[in-house]
TITOR-463626 format. One line per 8 residues: number of its first residue (from 1); their letters; for each residue x, y, z of C-alpha. Coordinates in pm, 1 decimal, padded with zeros to 6 digits. Layout:
residues N
NUM = A = X,Y,Z | ... .
***
This chain:
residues 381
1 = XXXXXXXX = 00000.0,00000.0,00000.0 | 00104.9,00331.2,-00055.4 | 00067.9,00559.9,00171.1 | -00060.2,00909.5,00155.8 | -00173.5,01044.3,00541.9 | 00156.6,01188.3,00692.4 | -00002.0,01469.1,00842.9 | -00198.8,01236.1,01079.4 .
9 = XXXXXXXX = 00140.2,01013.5,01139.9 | 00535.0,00960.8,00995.4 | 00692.9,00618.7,01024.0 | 01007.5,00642.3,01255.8 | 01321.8,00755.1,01154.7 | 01582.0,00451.8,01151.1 | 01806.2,00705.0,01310.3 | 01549.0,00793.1,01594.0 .
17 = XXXXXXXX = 01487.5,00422.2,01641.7 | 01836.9,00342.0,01686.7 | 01869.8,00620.7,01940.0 | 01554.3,00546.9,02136.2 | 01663.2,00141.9,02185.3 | 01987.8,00322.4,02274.1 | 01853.7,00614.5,02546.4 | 01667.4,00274.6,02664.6 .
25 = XXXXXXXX = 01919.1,00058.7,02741.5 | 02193.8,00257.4,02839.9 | 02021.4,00582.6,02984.2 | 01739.7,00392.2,03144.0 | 01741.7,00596.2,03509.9 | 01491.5,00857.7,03600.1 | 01649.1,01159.9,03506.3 | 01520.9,01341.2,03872.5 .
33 = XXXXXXXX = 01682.7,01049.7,04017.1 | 01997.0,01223.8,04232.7 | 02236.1,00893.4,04170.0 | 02488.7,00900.7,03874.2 | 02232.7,00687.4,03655.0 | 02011.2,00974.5,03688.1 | 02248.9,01189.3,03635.0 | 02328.7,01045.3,03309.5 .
41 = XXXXXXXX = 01934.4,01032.4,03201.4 | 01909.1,01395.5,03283.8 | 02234.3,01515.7,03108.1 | 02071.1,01366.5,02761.7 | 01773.5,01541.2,02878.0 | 01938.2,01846.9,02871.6 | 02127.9,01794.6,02576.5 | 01811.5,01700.3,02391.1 .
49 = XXXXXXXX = 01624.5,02040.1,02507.2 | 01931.4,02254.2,02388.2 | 01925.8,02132.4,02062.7 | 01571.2,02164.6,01983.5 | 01568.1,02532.6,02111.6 | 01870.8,02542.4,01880.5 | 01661.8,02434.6,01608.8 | 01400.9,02706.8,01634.2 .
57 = XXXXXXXX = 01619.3,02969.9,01773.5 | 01438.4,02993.2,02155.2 | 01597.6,03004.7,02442.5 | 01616.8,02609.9,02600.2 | 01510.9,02695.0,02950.3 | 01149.2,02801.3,02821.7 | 01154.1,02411.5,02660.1 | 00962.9,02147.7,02816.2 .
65 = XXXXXXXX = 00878.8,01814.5,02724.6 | 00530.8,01635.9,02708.2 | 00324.4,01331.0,02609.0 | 00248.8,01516.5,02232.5 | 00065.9,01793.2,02083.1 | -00265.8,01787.9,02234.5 | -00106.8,01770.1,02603.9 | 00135.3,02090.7,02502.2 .
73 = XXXXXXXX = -00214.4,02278.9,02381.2 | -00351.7,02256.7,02695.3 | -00061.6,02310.8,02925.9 | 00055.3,02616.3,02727.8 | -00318.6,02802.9,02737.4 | -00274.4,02767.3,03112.6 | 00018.7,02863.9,03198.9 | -00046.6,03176.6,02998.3 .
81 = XXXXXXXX = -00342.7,03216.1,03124.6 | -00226.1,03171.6,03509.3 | 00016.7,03443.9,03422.6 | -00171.1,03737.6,03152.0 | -00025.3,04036.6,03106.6 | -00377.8,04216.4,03198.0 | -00713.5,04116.2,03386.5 | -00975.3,04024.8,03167.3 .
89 = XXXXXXXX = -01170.3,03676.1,03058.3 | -01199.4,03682.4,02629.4 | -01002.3,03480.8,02420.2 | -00970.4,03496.0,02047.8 | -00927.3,03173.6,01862.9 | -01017.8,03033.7,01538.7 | -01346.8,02768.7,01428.5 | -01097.9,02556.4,01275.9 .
97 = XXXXXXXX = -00808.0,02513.8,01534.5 | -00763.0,02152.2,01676.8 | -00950.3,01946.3,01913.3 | -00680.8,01985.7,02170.7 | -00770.6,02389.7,02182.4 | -01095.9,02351.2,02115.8 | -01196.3,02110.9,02433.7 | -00955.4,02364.4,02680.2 .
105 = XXXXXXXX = -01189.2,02670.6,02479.6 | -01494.6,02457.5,02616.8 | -01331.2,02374.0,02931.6 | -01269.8,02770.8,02994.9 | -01593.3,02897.5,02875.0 | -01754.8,02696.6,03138.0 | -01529.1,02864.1,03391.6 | -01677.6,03206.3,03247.7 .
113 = XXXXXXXX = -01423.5,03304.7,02978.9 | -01594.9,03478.1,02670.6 | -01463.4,03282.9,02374.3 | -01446.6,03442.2,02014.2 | -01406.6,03185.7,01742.5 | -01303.9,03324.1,01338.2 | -01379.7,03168.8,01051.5 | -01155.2,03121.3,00763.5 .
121 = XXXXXXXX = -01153.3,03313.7,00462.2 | -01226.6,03152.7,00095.1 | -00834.3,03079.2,00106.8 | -00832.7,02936.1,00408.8 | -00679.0,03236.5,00607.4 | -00773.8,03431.2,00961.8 | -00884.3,03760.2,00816.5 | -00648.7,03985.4,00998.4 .
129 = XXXXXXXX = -00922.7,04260.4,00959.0 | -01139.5,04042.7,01180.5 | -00958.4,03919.7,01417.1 | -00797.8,04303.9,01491.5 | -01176.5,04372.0,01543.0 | -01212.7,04110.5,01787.7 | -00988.8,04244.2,02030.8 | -01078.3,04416.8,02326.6 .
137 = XXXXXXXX = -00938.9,04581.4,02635.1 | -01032.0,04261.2,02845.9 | -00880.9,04011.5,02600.6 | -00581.2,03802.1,02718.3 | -00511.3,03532.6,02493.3 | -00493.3,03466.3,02122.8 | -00493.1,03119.0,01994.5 | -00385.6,03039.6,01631.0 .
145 = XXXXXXXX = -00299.6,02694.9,01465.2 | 00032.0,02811.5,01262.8 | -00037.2,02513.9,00970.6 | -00376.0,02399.6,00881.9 | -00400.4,02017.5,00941.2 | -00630.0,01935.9,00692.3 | -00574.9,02202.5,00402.4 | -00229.0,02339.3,00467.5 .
153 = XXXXXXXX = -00286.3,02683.7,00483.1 | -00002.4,02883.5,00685.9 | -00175.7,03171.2,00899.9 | 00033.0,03454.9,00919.5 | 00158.6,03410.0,01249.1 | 00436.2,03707.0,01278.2 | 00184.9,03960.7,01223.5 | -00061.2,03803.5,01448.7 .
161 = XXXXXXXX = 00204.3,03806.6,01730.1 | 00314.5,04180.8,01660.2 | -00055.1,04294.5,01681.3 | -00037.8,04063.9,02028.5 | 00226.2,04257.2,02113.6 | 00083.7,04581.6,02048.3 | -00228.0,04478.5,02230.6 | -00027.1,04358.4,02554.6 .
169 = XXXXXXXX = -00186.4,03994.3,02472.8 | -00009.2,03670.5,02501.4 | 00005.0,03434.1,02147.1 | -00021.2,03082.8,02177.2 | 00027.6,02875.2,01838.6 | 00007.3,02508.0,01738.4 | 00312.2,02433.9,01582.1 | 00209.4,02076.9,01514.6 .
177 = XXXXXXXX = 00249.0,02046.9,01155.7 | 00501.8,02350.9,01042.7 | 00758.4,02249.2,01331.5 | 01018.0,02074.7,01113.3 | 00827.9,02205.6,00770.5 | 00897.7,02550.4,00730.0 | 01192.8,02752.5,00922.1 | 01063.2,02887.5,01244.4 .
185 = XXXXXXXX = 01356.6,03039.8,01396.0 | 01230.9,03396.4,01308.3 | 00850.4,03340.6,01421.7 | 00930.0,03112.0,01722.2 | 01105.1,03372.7,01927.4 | 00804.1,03622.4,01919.5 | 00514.1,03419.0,02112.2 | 00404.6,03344.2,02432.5 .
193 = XXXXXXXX = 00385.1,02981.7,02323.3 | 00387.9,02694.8,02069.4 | 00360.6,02364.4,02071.2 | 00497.9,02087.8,01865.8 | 00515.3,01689.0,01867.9 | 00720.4,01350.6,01738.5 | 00552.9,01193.4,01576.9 | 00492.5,01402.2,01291.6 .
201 = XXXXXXXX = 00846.6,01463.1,01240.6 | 00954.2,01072.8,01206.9 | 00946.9,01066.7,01570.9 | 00812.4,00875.4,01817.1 | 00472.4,00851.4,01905.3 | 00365.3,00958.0,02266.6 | 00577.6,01234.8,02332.5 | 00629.8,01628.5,02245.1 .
209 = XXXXXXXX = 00694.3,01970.2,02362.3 | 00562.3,02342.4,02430.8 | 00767.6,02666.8,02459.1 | 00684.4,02908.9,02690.1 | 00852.6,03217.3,02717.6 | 01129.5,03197.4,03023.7 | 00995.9,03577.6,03089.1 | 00619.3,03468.5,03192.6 .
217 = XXXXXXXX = 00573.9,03318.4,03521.8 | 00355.1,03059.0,03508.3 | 00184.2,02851.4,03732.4 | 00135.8,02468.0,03703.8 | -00196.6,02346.5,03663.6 | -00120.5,02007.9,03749.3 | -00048.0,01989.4,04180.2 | 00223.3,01863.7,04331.3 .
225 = XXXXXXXX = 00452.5,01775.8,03975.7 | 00830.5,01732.1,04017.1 | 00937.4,01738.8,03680.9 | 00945.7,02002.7,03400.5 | 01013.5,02194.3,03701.9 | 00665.3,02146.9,03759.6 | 00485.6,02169.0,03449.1 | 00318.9,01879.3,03426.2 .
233 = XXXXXXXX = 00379.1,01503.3,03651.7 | 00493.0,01207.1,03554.6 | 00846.6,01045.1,03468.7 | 01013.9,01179.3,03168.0 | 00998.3,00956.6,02843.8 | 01365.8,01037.0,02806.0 | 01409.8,00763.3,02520.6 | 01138.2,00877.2,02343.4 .
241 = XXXXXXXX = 01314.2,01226.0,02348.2 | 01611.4,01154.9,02230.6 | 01460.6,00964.0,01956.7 | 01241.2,01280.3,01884.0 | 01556.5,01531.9,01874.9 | 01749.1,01330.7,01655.3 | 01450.5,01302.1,01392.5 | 01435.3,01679.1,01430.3 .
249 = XXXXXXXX = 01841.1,01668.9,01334.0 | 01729.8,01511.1,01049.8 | 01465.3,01637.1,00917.8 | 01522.4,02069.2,00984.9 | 01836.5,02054.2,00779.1 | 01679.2,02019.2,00446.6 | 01347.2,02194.3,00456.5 | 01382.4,02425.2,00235.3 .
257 = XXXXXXXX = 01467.6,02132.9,-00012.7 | 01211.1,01921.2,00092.8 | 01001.9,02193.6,00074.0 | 01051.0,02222.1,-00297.1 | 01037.2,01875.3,-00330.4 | 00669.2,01894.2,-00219.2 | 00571.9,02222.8,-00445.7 | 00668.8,01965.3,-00745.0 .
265 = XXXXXXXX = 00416.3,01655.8,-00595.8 | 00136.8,01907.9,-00545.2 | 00209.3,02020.6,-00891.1 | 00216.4,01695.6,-01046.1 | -00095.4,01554.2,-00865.0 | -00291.7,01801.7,-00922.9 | -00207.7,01787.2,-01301.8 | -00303.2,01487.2,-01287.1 .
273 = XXXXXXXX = -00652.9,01525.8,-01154.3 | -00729.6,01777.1,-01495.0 | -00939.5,01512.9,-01664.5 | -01167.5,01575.0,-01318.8 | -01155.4,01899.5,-01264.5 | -01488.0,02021.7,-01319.2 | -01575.1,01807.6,-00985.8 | -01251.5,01893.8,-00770.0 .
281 = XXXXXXXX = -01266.0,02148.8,-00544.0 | -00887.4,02223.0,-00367.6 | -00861.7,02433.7,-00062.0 | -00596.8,02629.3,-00068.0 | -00422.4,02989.8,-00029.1 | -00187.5,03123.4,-00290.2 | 00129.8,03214.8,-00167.1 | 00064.8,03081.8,00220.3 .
289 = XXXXXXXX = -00007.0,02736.9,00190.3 | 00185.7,02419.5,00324.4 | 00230.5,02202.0,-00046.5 | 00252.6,01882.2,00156.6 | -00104.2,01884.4,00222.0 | -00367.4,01886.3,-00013.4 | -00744.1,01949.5,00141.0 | -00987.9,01882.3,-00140.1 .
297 = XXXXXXXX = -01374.8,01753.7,-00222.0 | -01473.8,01558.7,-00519.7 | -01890.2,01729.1,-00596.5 | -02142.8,01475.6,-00559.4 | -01932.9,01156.5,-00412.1 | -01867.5,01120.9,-00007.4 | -01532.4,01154.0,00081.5 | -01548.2,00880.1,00324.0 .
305 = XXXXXXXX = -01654.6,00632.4,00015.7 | -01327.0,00781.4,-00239.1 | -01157.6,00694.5,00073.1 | -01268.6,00309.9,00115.1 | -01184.6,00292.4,-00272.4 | -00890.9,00425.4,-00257.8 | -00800.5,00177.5,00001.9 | -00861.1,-00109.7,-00168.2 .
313 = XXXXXXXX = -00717.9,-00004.5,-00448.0 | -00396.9,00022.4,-00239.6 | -00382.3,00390.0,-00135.2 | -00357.1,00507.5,00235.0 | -00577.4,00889.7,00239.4 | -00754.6,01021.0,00442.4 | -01089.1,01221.5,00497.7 | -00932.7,01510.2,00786.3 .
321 = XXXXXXXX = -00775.8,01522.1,01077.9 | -00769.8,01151.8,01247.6 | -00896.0,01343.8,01581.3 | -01164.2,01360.2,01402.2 | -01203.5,01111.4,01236.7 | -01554.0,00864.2,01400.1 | -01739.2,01206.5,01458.6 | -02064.9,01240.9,01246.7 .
329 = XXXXXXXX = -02058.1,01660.0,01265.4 | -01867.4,01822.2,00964.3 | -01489.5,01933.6,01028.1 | -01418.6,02202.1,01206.9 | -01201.5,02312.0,00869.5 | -01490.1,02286.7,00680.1 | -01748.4,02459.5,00905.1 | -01476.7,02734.7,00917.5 .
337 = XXXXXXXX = -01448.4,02759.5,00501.9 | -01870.6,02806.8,00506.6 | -01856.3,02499.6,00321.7 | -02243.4,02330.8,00344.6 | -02243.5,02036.1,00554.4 | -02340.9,01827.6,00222.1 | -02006.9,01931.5,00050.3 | -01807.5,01908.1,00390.9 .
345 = XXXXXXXX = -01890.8,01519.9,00380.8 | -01704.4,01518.8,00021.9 | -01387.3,01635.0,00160.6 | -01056.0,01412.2,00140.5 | -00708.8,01457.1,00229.8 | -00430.8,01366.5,00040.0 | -00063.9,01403.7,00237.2 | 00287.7,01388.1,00107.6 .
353 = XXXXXXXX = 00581.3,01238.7,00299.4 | 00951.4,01254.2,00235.7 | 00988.1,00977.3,00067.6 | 00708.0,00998.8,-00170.2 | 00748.0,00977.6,-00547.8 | 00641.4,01176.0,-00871.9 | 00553.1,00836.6,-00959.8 | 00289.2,00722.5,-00661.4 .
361 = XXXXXXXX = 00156.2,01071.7,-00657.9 | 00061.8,01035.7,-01017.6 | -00068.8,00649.2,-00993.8 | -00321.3,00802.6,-00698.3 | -00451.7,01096.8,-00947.8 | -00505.7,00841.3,-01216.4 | -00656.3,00630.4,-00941.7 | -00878.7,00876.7,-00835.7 .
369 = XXXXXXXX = -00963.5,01003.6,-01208.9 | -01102.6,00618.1,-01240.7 | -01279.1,00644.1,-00902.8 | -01478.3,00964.1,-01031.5 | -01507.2,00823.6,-01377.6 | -01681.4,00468.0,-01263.1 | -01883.9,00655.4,-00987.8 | -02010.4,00926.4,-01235.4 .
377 = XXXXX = -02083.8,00659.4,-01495.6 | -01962.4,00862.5,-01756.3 | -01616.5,00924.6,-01985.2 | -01376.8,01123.9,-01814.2 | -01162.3,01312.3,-02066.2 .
***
C-alpha cells in the first residue's frame, strides 16, 4: 500500500529508532533520580532540550517536554493564562483550530471566559481585519494553529504576534504540523507559546513539547509535579526524546529542499486530476499554503466512500484530521471555510511524505480520475 496520510502520522526515523533502543538501554534511570544513573538520564535530557531550542532559535530553559501535541495545547493556554499580562476573561481563537484547543476553549468557557471563534476566509486564512476587530481591552489570549491540518494553509503568524504585542496579549500557536516544515527560527522567538510533537516529524509517538517564554511566570496546573520543574507530573519519556531530537536533526536541515520537493508533488498531482476537474474542489491559499497537504472535495461523491476505494485499491488517504475522524458533525475546517455540511462530507485529504514519489503521486490521481469516472458513470476526458 502506498501511503498518503503523513499529516496524521510519519513512520520512525531509523536514526530515531536506533537512538531510542539506545537512550533505553543505556540511559534507562529517572532523570530526577539524584544517583549518577540519573544523572546520566538527565544530562541527555538536557542535551536534547538545547538542541531543539537550537533548532528554532528559543531560548532552552522556556523548553519542556510532554506526552504530544494535544497535552502541550492545553498546558501552554494555562500557563499563559495563570500568568496574563492584563485582567480580563476573552479569548480569540479560530473555528478551525484543533480538538486539543478547542476542548480547553470549552473547558474555559464553562469557567466564564468569553470565547471568540473566526472563521476562515475563501483561502483558508484568519482575516487579519477580523480578528484586529475582535480584540478588546479585556482580552488576554490569542490562539492560532500556525499550519492547517487538513488544508495546509499557513496563517500569518508574525503579524498576528506583533498585533499581540501591540495589544499587551499573550500568542499561543500550534506548531504541530510547520515544526520541522517551514523555518521557524524567526517566528518562534516572538510568542508566548507553541507547541509541537514527534511523531509528525519521524518521531516517536507519545511524546512532544511546548515553549513558553522563560519571561512569563507561570503557574502549574497540574499539583504537586516534580518534573518540568513542575509543568506537568509524571516520569520523563527520556528515550522517546532523544529519539524525537534526533529526527528533528534530520529532518530541519533540508526543509527548504524538501520543501521544494513537495511544491513539485502538489504540482504533479494536481495535473493529474485535470481530466476531473470540473468536480474537484482544492482548498488552498496562494502564496501561504503548506504544499505537503492537499485538502480537497470531489462534488457529488462522499469523501469517506473515495476513501474506502482508494483503500482497496492500495492507497492510504484520508478524509481530515484523524482526531476527528468517528465524529458524524462536519470538520471544524470545513465549518470554518462556510462549506455546506453536504459538501463538507465530500472532503478528502491527500498528504505527502519525504519519501514519496512523482511516480505514486501520479498512480493516486489516475486512481482517483477512475474512481470519479466509474462513480459518475460517464467518460472522463
Amino acid at each position: 500500500m502506498i501511503y498518503f496520510d503523513y499529516a496524521a502520522t510519519t513512520p520512525l526515523d531509523p536514526e530515531a529508532a536506533k537512538v531510542y533502543l539506545q537512550a533505553a538501554t543505556e540511559f534507562y534511570g529517572n532523570s530526577s533520580s539524584l544517583h549518577d544513573i540519573g544523572g546520566n538520564a538527565s544530562a541527555l535530557l538536557e542535551n536534547c532540550r538545547e538542541e531543539l531550542a537550537n533548532l528554532v532559535n528559543v531560548d532552552k530553559s522556556g523548553v519542556f517536554f510532554t506526552s504530544g501535541g494535544s497535552e502541550s495545547n492545553f498546558i501552554a493556554i494555562e500557563a499563559l493564562l495563570s500568568a496574563p499580562k492584563k485582567q480580563g476573561n476573552h479569548i480569540i481563537s479560530g473555528v478551525a483550530e484543533h480538538s486539543s484547543i478547542h476542548g480547553t476553549l470549552n473547558r474555559l468557557k464553562a469557567m466564564g471566559y468569553e470565547i471568540t471563534l473566526l472563521p476562515l476566509n475563501s483561502s483558508g486564512l484568519i482575516d487579519i481585519g477580523e480578528l484586529e476587530d475582535a480584540i478588546r481591552p479585556e482580552t488576554v489570549l490569542i490562539t492560532i494553529q500556525h499550519v492547517n491540518s487538513e488544508i495546509g494553509t499557513i496563517q500569518p503568524i508574525e503579524k498576528i504576534a506583533h498585533i499581540c504585542k501591540e495589544n499587551n496579549i499573550h500568542f499561543h500557536s500550534d506548531f504541530v504540523q510547520s515544526f520541522g516544515k517551514i523555518n521557524l527560527s524567526t517566528v518562534a522567538p516572538l510568542l508566548s507559546s507553541f507547541s509541537f510533537s514527534g511523531h509528525k516529524i519521524y518521531g516517536p509517538k507519545g511524546v512532544g513539547g511546548v515553549y513558553i517564554d522563560p519571561s512569563i511566570s507561570w503557574r502549574p496546573f497540574f499539583p504537586g509535579g516534580s518534573h518540568e520543574k513542575g509543568l506537568r507530573p509524571g516520569t520523563v519519556n527520556g528515550p522517546g526524546i532523544a529519539a524525537m531530537t534526533v529526527a528533528a536533526q534530520q529532518i530541519f536541515p533540508s526543509i527548504s529542499e524538501t520543501f521544494y520537493h513537495y511544491a513539485e508533488l502538489r504540482k504533479a498531482f494536481l495535473e493529474a486530476l485535470r481530466p476531473i476537474k470540473e468536480w474537484v474542489q482544492v482548498f488552498e491559499a496562494e502564496g501561504a499554503q503548506l504544499p505537503s497537504i492537499i485538502g480537497l472535495r470531489v462534488a457529488g461523491i462522499e469523501g469517506q466512500w473515495v476513501m474506502l476505494e482508494c483503500n482497496r485499491l492500495g492507497f492510504a488517504i484520508s478524509t481530515g484530521s484523524a482526531c476527528q475522524v468517528g465524529m458524524q458533525s462536519p470538520s471544524k475546517v470545513m465549518k470554518a471555510l462556510g462549506v455546506s455540511d453536504e459538501q463538507a462530507k465530500e472532503f478528502i485529504r491527500i498528504s505527502f511524505g519525504r519519501t514519496t514519489s512523482i511516480d505514486e503521486v501520479l498512480e493516486l490521481g489516475k486512481a482517483l480520475v477512475g474512481i470519479v469516472k466509474e462513480y459518475k458513470g460517464t467518460v472522463v476526458i
